[in-house]
ChimeraX commands (.cxc) that place a marker at each C-alpha (Angstrom):
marker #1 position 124.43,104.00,99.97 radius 0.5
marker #1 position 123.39,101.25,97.11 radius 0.5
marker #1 position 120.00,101.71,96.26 radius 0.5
marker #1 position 117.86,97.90,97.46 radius 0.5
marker #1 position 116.90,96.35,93.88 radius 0.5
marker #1 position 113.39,95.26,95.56 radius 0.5
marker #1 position 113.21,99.28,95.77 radius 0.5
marker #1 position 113.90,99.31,91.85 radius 0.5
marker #1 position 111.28,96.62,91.56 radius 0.5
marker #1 position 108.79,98.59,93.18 radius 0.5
marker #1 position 109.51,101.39,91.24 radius 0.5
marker #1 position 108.74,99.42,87.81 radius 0.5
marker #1 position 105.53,98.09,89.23 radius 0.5
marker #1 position 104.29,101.30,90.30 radius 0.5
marker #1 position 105.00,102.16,86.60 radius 0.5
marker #1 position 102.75,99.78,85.23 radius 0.5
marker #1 position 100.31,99.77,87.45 radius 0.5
marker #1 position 99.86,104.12,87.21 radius 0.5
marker #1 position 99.31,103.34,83.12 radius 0.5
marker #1 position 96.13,101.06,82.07 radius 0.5
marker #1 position 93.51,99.70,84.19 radius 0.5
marker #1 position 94.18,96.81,86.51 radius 0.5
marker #1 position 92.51,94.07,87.53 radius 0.5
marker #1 position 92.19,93.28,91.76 radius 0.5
marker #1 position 89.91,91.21,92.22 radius 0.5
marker #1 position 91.28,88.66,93.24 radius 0.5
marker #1 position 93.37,90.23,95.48 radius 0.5
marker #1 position 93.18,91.26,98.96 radius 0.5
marker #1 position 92.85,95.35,97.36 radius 0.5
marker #1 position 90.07,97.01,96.60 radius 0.5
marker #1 position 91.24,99.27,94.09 radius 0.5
marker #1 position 94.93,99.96,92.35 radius 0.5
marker #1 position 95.70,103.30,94.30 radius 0.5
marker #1 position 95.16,100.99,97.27 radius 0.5
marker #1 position 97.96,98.90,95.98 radius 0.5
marker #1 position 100.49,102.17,94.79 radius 0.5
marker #1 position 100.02,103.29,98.22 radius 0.5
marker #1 position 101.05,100.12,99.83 radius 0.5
marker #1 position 104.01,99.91,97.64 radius 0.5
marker #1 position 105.02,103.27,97.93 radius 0.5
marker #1 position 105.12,103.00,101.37 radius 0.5
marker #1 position 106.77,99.43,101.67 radius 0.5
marker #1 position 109.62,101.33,98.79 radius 0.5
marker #1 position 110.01,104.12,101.87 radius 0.5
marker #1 position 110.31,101.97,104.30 radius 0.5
marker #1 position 112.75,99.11,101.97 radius 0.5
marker #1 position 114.86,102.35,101.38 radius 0.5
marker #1 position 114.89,102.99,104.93 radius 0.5
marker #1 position 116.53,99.87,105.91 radius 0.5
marker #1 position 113.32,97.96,107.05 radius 0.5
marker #1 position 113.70,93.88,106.87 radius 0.5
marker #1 position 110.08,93.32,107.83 radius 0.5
marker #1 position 108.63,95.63,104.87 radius 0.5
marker #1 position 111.30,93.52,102.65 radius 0.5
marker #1 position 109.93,90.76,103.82 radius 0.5
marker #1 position 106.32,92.01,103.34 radius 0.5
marker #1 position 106.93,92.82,99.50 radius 0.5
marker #1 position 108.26,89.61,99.04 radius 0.5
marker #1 position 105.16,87.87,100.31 radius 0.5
marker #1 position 103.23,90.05,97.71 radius 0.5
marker #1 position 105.09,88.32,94.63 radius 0.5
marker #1 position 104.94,85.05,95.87 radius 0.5
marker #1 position 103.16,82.69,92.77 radius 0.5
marker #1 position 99.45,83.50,93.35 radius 0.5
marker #1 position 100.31,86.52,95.75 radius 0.5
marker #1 position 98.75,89.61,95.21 radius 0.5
marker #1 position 100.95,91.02,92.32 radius 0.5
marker #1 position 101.14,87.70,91.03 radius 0.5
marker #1 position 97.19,87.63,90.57 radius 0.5
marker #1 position 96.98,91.30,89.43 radius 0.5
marker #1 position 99.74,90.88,86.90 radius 0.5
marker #1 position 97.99,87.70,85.25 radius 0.5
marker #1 position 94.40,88.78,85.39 radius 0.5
marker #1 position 95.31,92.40,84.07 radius 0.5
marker #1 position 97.16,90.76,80.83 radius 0.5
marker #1 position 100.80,91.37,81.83 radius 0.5
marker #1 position 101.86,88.44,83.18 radius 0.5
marker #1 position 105.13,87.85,80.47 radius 0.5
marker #1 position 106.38,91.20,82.09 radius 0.5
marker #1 position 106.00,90.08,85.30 radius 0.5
marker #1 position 107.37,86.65,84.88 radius 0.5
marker #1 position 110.86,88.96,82.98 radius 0.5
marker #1 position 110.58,91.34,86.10 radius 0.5
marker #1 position 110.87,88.64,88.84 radius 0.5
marker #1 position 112.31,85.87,87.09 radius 0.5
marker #1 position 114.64,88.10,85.32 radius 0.5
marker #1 position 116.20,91.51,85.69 radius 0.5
marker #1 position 115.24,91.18,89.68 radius 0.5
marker #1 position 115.48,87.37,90.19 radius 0.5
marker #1 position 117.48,87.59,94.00 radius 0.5
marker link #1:1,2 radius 0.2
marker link #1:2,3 radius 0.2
marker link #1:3,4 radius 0.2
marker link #1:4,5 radius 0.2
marker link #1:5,6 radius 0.2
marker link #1:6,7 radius 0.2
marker link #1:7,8 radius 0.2
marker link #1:8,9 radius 0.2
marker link #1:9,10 radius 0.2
marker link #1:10,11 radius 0.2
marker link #1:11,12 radius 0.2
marker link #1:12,13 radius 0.2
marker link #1:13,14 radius 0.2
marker link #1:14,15 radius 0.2
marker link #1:15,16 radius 0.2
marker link #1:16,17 radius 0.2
marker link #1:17,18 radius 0.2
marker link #1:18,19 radius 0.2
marker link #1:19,20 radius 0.2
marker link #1:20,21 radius 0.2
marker link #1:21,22 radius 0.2
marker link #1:22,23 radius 0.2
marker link #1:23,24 radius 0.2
marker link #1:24,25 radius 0.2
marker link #1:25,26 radius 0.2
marker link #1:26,27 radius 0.2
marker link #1:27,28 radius 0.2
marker link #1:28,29 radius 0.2
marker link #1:29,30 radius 0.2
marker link #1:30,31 radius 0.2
marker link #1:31,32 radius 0.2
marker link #1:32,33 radius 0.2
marker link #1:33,34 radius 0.2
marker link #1:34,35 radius 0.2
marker link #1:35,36 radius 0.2
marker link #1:36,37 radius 0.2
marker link #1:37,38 radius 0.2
marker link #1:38,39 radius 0.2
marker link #1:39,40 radius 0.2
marker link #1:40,41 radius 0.2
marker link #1:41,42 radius 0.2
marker link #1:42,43 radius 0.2
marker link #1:43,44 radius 0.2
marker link #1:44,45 radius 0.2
marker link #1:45,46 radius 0.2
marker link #1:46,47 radius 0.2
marker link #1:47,48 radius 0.2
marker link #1:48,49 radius 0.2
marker link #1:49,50 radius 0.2
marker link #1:50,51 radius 0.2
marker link #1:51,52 radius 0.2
marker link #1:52,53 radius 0.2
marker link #1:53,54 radius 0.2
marker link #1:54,55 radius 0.2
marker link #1:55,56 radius 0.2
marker link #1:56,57 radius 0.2
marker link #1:57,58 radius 0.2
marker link #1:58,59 radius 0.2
marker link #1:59,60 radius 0.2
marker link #1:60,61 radius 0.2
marker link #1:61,62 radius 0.2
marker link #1:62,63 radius 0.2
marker link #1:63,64 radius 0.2
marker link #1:64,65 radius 0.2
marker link #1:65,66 radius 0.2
marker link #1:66,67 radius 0.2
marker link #1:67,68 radius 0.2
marker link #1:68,69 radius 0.2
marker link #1:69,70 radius 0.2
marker link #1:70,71 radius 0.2
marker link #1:71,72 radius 0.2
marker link #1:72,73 radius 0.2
marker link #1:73,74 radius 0.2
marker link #1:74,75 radius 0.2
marker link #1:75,76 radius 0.2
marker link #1:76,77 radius 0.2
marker link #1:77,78 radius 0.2
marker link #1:78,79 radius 0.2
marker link #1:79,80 radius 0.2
marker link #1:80,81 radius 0.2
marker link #1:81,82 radius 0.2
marker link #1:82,83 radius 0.2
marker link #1:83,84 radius 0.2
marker link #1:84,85 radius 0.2
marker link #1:85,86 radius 0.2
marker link #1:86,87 radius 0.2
marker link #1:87,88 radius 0.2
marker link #1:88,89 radius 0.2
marker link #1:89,90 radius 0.2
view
């Protein structure tokens, strides 16, 4: 079975967001392990073959969705903008 590239995406993000500190404030999060949970459970469920949690990650990168927000008020908005826009772009 091909691994889902949102899955990959996740993976990257939760990469970033275990180094540093993080910014959610303007987010609907109260902290950044509240996030990495989220997305490690939306990756489980992606993997599993779940539309609706594709769906649900997708919302989160929307332009000024939650990663969105996080990624430009935490200074690493260019990598998001390559991530999304880029290497992950579908």
């Amino acid at each position: 079975m091909t691994r889902d590239p949102l899955s990959d995406l996740i993976g990257e993000l939760l990469s970033i967001l275990r180094t540093g500190t993080h910014d959610v404030l303007w987010s609907r999060y109260s902290t950044v392990e509240e996030l990495i949970h989220e997305l490690e459970t939306l990756r489980q469920r992606i993997d599993d073959g779940n539309a609706t949690a594709r769906e649900q990650f997708k919302v989160l990168c929307l332009p000024t969705g939650a990663l969105d927000e996080i990624a430009i008020s935490s200074g690493w908005a260019d990598t998001w903008v390559r991530l999304v826009d880029g290497k992950y772009r579908s």
